[in-house]
C-alpha positions as a Markdown table, in Angstrom:
| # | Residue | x | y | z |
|---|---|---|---|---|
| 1 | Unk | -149.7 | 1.1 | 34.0 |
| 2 | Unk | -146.6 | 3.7 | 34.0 |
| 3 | Unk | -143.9 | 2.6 | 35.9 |
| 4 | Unk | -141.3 | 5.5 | 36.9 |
| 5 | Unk | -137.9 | 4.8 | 39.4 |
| 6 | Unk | -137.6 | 7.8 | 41.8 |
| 7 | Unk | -134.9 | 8.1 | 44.7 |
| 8 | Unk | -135.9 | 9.6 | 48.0 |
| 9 | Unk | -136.6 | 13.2 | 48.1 |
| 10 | Unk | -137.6 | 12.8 | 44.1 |
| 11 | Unk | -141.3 | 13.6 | 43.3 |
| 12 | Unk | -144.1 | 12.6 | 40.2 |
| 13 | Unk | -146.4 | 15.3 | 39.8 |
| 14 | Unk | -150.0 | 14.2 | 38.4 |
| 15 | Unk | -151.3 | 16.9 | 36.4 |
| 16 | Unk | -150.9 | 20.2 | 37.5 |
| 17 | Unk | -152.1 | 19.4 | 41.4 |
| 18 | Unk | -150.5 | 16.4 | 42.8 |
| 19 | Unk | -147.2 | 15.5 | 43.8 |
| 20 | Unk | -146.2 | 12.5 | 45.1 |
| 21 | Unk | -142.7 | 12.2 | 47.0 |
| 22 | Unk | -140.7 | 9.5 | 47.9 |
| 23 | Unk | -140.0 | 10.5 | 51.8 |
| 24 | Unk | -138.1 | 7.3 | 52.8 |
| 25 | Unk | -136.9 | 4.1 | 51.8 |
| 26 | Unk | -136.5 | 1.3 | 54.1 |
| 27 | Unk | -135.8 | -2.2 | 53.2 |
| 28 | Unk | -139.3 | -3.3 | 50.7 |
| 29 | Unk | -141.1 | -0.2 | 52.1 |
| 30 | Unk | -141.5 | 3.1 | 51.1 |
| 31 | Unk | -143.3 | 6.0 | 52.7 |
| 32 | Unk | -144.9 | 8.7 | 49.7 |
| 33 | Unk | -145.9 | 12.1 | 51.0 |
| 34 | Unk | -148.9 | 13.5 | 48.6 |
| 35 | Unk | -149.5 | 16.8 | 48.0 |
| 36 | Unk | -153.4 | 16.8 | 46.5 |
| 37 | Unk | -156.3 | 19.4 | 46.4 |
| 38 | Unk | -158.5 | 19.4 | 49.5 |
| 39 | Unk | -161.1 | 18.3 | 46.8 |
| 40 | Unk | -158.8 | 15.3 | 46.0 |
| 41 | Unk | -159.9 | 12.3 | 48.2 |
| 42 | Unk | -156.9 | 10.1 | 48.8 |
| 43 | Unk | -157.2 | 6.5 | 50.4 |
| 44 | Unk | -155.1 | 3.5 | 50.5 |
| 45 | Unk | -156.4 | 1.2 | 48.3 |
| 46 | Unk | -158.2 | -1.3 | 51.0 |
| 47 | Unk | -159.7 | 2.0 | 52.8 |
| 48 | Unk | -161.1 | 2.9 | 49.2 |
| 49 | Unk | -162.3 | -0.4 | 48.6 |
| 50 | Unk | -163.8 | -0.6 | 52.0 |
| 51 | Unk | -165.6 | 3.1 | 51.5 |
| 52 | Unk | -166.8 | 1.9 | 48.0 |
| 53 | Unk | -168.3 | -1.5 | 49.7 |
| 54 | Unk | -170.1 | 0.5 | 52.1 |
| 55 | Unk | -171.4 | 2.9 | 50.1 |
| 56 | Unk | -172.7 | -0.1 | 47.9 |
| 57 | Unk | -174.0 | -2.0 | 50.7 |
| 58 | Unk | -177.4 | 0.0 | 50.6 |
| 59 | Unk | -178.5 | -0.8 | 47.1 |
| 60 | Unk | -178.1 | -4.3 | 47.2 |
| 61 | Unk | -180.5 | -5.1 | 50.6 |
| 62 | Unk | -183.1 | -2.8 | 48.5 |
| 63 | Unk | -185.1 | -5.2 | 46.0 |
């Protein structure tokens, strides 16, 4: 894993395509604006998890 500091208003671009900025810091939170493809699905990681589960959920009730 690459771990980078950024202050707010600093970005990390991925690639050519997407940005992530710091937008604000408050306390043990930060808020990250992403600038991605519309091509580029982008979830928190329990919303991805979630979609994964789901879409997995068909193939193991077949057998």
């Amino acid at each position: 894993m690459l771990v980078l500091s950024r202050q707010r208003d600093e970005s990390i671009m991925i690639g050519d395509q997407i940005k992530i900025t710091i937008v604000d810091i408050r306390g043990d939170k930060i808020r990250i604006g992403i600038d991605a493809p519309a091509n580029v699905a982008v979830h928190r990681e329990e919303v991805y998890q979630a979609i994964k589960n789901q879409a997995e959920a068909p193939g193991q009730q077949e057998g």
